[in-house]
C-alpha positions in Angstrom: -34.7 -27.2 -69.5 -35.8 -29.8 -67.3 -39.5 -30.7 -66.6 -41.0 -31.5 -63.2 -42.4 -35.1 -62.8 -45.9 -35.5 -62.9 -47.4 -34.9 -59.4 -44.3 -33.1 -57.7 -45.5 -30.2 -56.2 -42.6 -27.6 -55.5 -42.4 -26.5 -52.2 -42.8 -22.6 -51.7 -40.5 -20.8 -50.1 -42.5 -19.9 -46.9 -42.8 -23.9 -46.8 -38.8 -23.9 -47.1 -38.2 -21.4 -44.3 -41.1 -23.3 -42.2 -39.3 -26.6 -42.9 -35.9 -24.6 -41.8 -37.3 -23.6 -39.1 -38.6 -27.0 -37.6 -35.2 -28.3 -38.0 -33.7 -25.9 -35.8 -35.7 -26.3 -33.5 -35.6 -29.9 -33.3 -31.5 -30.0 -33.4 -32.2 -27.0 -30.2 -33.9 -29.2 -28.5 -32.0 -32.3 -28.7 -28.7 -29.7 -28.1 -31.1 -28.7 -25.2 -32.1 -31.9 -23.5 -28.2 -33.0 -23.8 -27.0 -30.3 -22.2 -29.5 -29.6 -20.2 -27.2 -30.5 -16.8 -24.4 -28.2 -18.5 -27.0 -25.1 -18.7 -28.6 -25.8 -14.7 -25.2 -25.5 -13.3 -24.7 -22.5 -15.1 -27.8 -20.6 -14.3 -27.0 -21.7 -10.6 -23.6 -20.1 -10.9 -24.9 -17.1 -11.7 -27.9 -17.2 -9.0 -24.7 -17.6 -6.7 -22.7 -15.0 -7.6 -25.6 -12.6 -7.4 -26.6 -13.4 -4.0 -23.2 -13.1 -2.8 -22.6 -9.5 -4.0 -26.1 -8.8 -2.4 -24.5 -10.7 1.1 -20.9 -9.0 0.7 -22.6 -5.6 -0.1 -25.3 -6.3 2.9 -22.7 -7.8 5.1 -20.6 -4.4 4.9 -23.0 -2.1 5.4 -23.4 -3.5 8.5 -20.1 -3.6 9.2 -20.1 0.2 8.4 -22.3 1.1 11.0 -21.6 -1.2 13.7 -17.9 0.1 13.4 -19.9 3.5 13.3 -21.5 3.2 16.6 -18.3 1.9 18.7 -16.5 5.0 16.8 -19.0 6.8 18.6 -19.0 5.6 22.1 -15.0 5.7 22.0 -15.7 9.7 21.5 -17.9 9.5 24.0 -15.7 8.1 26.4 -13.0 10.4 25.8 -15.4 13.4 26.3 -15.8 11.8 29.6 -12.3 11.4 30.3 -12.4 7.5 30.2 -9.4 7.0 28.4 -8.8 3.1 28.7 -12.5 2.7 27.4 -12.0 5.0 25.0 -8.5 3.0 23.6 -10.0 -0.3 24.2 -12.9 0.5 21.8 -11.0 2.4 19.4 -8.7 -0.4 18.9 -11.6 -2.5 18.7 -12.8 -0.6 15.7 -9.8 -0.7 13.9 -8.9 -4.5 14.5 -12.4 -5.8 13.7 -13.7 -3.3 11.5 -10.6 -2.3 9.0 -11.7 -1.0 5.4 -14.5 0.7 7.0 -14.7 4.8 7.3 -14.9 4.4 11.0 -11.9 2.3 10.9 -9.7 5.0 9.7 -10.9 7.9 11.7 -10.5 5.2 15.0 -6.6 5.0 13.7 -6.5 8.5 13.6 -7.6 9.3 17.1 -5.5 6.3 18.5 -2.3 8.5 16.6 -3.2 11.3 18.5 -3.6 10.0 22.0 -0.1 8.1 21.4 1.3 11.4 20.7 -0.1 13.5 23.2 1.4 10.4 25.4 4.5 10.5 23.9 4.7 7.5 22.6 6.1 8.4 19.4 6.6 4.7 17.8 2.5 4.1 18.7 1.7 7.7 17.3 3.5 7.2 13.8 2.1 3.7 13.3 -1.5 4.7 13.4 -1.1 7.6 11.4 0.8 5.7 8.6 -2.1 3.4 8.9 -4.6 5.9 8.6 -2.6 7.7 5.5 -2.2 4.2 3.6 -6.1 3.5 4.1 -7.4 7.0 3.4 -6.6 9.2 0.1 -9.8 11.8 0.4 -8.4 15.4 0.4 -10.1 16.1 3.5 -8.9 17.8 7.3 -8.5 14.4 8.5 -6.4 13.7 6.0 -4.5 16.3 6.5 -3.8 16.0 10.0 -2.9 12.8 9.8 -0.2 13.4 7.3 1.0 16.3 9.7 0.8 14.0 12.8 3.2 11.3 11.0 5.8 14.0 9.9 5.5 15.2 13.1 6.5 11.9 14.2 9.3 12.0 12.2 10.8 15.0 12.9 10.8 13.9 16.5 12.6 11.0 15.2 15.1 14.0 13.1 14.1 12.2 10.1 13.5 15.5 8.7 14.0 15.1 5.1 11.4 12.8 5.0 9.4 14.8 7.7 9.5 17.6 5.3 7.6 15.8 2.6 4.9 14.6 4.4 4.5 18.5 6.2 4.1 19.4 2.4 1.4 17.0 1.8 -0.5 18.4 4.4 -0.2 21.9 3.5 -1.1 20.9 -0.4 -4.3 18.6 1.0 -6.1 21.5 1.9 -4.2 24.6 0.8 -6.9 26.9 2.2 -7.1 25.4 5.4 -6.0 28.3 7.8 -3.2 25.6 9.4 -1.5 24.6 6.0 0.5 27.6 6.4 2.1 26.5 9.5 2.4 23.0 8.1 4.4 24.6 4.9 6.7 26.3 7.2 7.0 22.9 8.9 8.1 21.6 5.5 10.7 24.6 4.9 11.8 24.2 8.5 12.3 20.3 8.4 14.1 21.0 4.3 16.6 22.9 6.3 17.1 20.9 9.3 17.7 18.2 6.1 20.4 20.6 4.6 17.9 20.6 1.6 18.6 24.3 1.4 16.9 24.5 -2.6 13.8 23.0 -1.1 13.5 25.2 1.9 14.2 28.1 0.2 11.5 27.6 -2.3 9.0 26.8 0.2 10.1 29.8 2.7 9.4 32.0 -0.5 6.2 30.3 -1.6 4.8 31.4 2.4 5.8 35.3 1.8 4.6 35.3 -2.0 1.1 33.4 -1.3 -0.1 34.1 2.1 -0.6 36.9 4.5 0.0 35.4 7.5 2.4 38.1 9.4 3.9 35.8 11.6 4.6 33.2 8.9 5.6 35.5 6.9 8.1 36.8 9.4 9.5 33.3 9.9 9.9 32.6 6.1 11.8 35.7 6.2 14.1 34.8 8.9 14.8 31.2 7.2 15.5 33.0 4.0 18.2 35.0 5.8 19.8 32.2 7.6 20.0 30.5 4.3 21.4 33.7 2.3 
């Protein structure tokens, strides 16, 4: 076995892990000092990205209640019987403000006055627009998607009229009008010649609500059908 040399003290092993640890820390702080431009510009990145989530999520809550406000004053001005107004702002809210909640509910509006005008290619834009921007299964959703199909049955695109009359009826399926929209849907099936579908739909009305005059109406499809 080998002997230590006269006067060589062994160094402990808390004066090994000391030594370790000065090391590191000196290789850190060269590492450090030579990257130092490296880790700056990457602590800035981040400082950047966080303030522009806080802008974009500031910005658009501001959005969503300017957009809210002219939403409001269209209404207004329809209750008032100020129609041009009324189109001229809702358009404004839609154009400016699209993504927002007011936005949506603007194009909604603007799909109703272009149907109650008649203007059936306006009407079925707006509506599209609304149903493309909008999935919440809510009553504006589901008029919407009754106001396009209506659009399209006007149009006697009534297969596809018929599909959209059944989303409306399945958005809110307790809603007192979805009955009328699913005879829309049974109605527009067999306008289609899709005689299966209608059938189905005509017998879905007399099995599920107890609406008599729906009821009565399924009843007569059925028999045109049989």
């Amino acid at each position: 076995m080998l002997k230590a040399k006269k006067g060589f003290k062994r160094a402990t092993k808390q004066e090994l892990k000391h030594d370790s640890f000065i090391e590191f820390t000196y290789e850190a702080k060269d590492w450090i000092e030579k990257n130092a431009q490296m880790l700056l510009l990457a602590v800035a990145a981040v400082v950047a990205v966080i303030a522009i989530g806080y802008f974009y999520n500031s910005s658009k809550a501001t959005a969503a209640q300017e957009a809210a406000v002219l939403l409001s004053r269209a209404q207004q001005e329809m209750r008032m019987g100020q129609k041009e107004s009324a189109l001229a702002l809702y358009n404004e809210v839609t154009d400016k403000y699209a993504g927002t909640d007011a936005s949506g509910k603007a194009a909604f509006f603007l799909g109703k006055m272009f149907w109650e005008d008649n203007d059936i290619t306006q009407a079925k834009s707006y509506f599209k627009r609304y149903i493309d921007d909008h999935s919440e299964k809510n009553i504006l959703t589901q008029a919407a998607l009754a106001g396009y199909a209506d659009c399209l049955a006007n149009e006697k695109a009534y297969g596809e009229a018929a599909k959209y009359y059944e989303r409306a009826a399945k958005t809110q399926p307790d809603f007192p009008q979805a009955v009328a929209y699913l005879f829309s849907a049974a109605q527009s099936y067999y306008d289609a010649g899709e005689m299966g579908k209608a059938k189905t739909l005509a017998q879905e009305i007399i099995d599920n609500y107890k609406d008599p005059v729906f009821i009565n109406r399924a009843e007569m499809l059925l028999a045109g059908i049989e």
